[in-house]
C-alpha positions in Angstrom: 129.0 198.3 67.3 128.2 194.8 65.6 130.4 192.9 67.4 128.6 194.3 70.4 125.3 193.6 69.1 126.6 190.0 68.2 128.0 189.1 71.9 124.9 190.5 73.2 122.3 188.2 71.4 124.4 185.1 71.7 123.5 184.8 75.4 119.8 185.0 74.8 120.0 182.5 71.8 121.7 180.0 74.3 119.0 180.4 76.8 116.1 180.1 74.6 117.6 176.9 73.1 118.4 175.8 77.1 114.9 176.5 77.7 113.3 174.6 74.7 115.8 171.4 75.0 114.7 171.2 79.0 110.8 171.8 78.3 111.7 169.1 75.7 113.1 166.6 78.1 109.9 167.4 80.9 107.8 166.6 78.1 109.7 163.6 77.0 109.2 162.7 80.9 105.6 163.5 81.5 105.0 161.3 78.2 106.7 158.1 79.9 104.9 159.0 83.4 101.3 159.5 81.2 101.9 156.2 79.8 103.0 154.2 82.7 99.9 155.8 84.8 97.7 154.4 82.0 98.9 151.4 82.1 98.5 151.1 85.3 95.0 152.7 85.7 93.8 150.0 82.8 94.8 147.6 84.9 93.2 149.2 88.5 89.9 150.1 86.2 89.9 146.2 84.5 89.7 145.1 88.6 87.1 147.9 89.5 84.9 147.4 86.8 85.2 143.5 85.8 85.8 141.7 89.1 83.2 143.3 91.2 79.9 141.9 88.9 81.7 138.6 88.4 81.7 137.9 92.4 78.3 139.2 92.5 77.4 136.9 89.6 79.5 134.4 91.5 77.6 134.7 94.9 74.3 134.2 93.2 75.2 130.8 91.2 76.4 129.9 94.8 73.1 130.8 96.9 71.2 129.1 94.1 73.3 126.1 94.2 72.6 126.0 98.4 68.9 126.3 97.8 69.4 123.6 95.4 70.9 121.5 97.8 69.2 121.8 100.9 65.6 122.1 99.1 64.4 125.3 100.0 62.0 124.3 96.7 61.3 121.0 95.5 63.8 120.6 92.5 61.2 120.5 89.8 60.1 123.9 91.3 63.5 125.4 91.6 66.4 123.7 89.4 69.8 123.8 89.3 72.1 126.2 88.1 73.5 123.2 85.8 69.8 121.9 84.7 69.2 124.9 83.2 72.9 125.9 82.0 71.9 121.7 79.9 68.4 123.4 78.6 69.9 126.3 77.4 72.5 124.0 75.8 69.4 122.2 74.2 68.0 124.6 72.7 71.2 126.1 71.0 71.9 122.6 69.8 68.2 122.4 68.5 69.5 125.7 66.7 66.7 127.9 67.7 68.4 129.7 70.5 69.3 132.5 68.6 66.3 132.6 66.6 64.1 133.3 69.8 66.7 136.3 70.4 66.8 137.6 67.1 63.1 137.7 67.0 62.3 139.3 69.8 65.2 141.9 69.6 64.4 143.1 66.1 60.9 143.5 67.3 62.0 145.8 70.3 64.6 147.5 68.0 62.1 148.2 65.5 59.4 149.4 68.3 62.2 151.6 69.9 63.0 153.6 66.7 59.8 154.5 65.9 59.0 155.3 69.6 62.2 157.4 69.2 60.9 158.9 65.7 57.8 159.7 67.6 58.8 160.8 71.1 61.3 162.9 69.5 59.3 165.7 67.8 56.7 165.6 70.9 59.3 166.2 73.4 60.7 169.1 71.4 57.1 170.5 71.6 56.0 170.1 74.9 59.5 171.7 76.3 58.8 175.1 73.9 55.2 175.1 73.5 54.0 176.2 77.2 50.0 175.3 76.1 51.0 171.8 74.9 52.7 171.5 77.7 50.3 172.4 80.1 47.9 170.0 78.6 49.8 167.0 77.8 52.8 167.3 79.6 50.6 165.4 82.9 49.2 162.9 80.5 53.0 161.8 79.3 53.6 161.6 83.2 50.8 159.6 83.9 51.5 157.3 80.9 55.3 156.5 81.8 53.7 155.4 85.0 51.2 152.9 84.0 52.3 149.5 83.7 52.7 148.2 80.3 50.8 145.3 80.6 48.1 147.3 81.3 47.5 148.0 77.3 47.6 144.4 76.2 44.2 143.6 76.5 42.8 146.4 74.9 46.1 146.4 72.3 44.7 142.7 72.1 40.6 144.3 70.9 41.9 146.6 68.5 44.5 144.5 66.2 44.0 140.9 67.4 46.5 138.3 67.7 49.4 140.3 65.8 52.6 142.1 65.9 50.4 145.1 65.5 49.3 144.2 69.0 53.1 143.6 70.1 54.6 147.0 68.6 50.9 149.2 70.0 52.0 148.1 73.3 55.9 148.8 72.9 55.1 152.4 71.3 52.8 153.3 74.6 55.1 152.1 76.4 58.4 153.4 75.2 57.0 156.6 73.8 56.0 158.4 77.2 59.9 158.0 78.6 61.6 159.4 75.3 59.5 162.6 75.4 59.7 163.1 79.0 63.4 162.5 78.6 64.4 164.8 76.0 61.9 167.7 78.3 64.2 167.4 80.9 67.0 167.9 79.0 65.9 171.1 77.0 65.1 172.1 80.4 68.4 171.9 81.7 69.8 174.1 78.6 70.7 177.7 80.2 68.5 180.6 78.4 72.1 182.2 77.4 72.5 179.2 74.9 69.6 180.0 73.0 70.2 183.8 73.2 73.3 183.3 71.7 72.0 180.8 69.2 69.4 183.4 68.4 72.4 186.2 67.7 74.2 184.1 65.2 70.8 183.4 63.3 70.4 179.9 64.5 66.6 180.1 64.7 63.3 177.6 63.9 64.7 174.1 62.9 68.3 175.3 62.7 68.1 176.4 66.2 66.9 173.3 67.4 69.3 170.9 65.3 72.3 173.0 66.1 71.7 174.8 69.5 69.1 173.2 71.3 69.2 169.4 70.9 73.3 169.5 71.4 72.9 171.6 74.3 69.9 168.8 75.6 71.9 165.8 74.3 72.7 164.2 78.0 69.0 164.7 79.1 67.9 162.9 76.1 70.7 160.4 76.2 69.0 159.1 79.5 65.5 159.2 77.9 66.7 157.2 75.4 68.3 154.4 77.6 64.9 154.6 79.4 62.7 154.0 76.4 64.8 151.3 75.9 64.5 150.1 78.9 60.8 150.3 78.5 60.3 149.2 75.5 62.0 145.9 76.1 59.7 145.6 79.2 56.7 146.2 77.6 58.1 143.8 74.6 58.3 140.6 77.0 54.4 141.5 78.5 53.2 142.0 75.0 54.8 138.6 74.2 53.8 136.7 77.4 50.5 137.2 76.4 50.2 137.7 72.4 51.0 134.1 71.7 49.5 133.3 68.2 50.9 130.1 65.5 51.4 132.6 62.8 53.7 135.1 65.1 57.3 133.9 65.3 58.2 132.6 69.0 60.5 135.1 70.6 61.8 135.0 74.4 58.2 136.1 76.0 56.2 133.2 73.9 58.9 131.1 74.8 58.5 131.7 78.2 55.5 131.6 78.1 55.4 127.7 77.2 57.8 127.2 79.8 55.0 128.1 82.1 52.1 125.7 80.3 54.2 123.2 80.1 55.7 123.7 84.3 58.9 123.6 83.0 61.0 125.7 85.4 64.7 125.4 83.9 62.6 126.5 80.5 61.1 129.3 82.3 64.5 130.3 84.5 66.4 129.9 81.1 64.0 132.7 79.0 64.3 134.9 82.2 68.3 134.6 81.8 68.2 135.4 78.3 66.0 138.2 78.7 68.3 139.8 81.6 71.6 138.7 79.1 69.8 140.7 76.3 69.1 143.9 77.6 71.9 144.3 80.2 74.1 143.5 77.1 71.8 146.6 75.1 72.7 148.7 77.9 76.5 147.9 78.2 77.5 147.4 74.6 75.5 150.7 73.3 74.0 153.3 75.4 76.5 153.2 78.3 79.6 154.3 75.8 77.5 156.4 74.2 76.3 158.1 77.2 80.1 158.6 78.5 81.1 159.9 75.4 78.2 163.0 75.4 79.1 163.5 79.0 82.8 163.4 78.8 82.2 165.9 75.9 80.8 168.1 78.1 83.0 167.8 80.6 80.9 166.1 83.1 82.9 163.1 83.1 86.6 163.0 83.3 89.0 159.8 82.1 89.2 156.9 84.8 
């Protein structure tokens, strides 16, 4: 009876080890396949992503360089790609290069948080207060559609010649996008979410920090890169014009005196930085942030 018992589990025991060892080896496998295929797609995704701006920033130089050459402007009216590559050298070897950047990016990161500190809370309430939102939710619409610039003179009345003046304009500027951004996302959240929220207890302030604004967090990633994206605008028209001696110089002052002084490599130079700047913002932080909420979600896979 127990040696028949013994004889008849030794069979199974060898199969389950045969069967472990060989989903063993397939893993083993599928490991050195997985990391092949990643090497390989780094290298594919290094040529999609990197070599495609590089000709584009490649074919511009060039068509710049032709109009150069065959004077489609007079060259004081439209330098060379290397006239202004030597005034940019200029004025990093004058060392106040970076000081024009770091000026006028710590005054558009500083206008952006408290545009985000603001818009925030007045998104939240005019997605879940329907009356608020009836009577301001057309007046946040109207805003993110008027031009910046449009605020400087009376920004100019209010607070004079001032960084009060500078961060009025970036807050009405940057404000109306954050709020409108984070009301799309909350109403993109499925009802069930907050039902089920609701079930668990998850209700008032604890049902928006942990239900609602994780459940909105890809809406309001894209209102955030928005506000950015106006607040840096409305940054450079508040600093074209706001040009005092007691306000530090930063890339709209100095492009401004490019202009008064008909400088063009000085005024093709701050336009370069300015592009540099905020195409580096959006590259270097809200694009991998922005792939990391969505590939969270699932609405991204790895490429």
């Amino acid at each position: 009876m127990a040696s028949t018992e013994t004889t008849s589990d030794t069979p199974d025991t060898k199969s389950g080890k045969d069967s472990s060892d060989l989903a063993g080896l397939e893993a083993g496998l599928d490991a050195l396949e997985t990391q092949t295929a990643q090497r390989t797609a780094w290298g594919r995704k290094f040529l999609s992503k990197a070599l495609p701006p590089l000709v584009a920033i490649g074919l511009v130089l060039a068509l710049w360089q032709l109009a150069y050459h065959f004077k489609v402007k007079e060259h004081y009216l439209l330098p060379s790609p290397a006239d202004v590559g030597r005034t940019l050298q200029e004025k990093w070897l004058e060392g106040t290069l970076l000081d024009y950047v770091w000026t006028s990016l710590s005054r558009g990161a500083l206008g952006f948080l408290i545009s985000v500190a603001i818009g925030t809370p007045l998104g939240l309430i005019v997605a879940r207060v329907k009356v608020v939102r009836a009577a301001i939710g057309p007046i946040l619409s109207g805003l993110q559609s008027l031009p910046s610039v449009a605020w400087v003179p009376a920004a100019i009345i209010w607070f004079g010649l001032s960084d009060a003046t500078i961060y009025a304009v970036v807050l009405l500027g940057a404000v109306p996008s954050i709020a409108n951004g984070l009301v799309a996302g909350v109403d993109q959240v499925p009802p069930l979410y907050l039902r089920a929220g609701r079930v668990i207890g998850a209700t008032g302030l604890n049902g928006v920090r942990h239900v609602l604004l994780p459940a909105a967090l890809p809406g309001y990633i894209a209102g955030l890169k928005q506000g950015w994206a106006f607040s840096w605008r409305s940054l450079m028209a508040a600093e074209l014009i706001v040009n005092a001696a007691d306000l530090g110089v930063g890339l709209g002052q100095l492009l401004e005196q490019g202009r008064e002084l008909q400088d063009m490599s000085w005024v093709l130079s701050a336009i370069l930085l300015i592009l540099i700047v905020g195409i580096g913002i959006e590259l270097l932080l809200f694009a991998p942030i922005e792939r990391r909420v969505l590939r969270s979600r699932g609405l991204l896979t790895k490429s």
